[in-house]
matplotlib code that plots the C-alpha trace (Angstrom):
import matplotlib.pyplot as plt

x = [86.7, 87.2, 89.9, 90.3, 93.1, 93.9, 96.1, 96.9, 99.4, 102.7, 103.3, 100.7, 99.1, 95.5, 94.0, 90.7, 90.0, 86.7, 86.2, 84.0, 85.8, 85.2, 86.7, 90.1, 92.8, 96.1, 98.8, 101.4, 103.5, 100.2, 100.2, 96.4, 95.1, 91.6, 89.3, 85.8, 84.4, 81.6, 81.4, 81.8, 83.8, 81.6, 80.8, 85.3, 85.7, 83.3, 85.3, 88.7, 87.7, 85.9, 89.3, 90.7, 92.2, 91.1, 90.6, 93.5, 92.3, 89.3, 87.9, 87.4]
y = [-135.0, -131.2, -129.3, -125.6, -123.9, -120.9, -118.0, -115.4, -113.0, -114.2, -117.3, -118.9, -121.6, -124.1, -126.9, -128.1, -131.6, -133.3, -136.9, -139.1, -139.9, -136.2, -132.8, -132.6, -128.4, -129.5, -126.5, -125.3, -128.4, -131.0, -131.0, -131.9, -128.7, -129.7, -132.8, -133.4, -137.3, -135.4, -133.0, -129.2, -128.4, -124.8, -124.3, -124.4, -122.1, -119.5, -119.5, -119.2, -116.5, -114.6, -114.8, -112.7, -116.2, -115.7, -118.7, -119.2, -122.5, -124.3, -127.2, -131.1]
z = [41.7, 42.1, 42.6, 43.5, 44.0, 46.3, 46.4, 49.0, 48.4, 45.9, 47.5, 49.9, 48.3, 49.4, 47.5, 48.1, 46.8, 46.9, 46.0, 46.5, 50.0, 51.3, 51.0, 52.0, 52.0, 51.3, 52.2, 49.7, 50.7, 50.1, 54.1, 54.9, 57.2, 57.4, 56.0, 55.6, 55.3, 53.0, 50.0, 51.6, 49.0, 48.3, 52.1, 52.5, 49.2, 50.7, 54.2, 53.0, 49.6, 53.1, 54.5, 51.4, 49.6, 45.6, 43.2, 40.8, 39.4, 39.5, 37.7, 37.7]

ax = plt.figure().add_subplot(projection="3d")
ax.plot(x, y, z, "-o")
ax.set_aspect("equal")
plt.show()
């Protein structure tokens, strides 16, 4: 499992989680925005840091 979570601004909050049941962006309230039945965990990192979202955590 990864993990990444995003920040933008003081208080708008992503998570993207990958498993091994796909990638899924949980909102600040761990609403589901998007999911992916495969791993595009880097390929959904890339969009939203283009977007001006920065990494706060990342890890397993």
């Amino acid at each position: 499992m990864r993990e990444t979570v995003l920040m933008k601004g003081e208080t708008d909050t992503l998570v993207i989680v990958t498993t091994a049941a796909g990638t899924e962006v949980l909102d600040g309230e761990e609403e589901v925005v998007e999911t992916h039945p495969s791993d595009r965990h880097e390929a959904v990192l890339a969009r939203y840091l283009a977007q001006g979202w920065e990494v706060e955590e990342d890890g397993p």
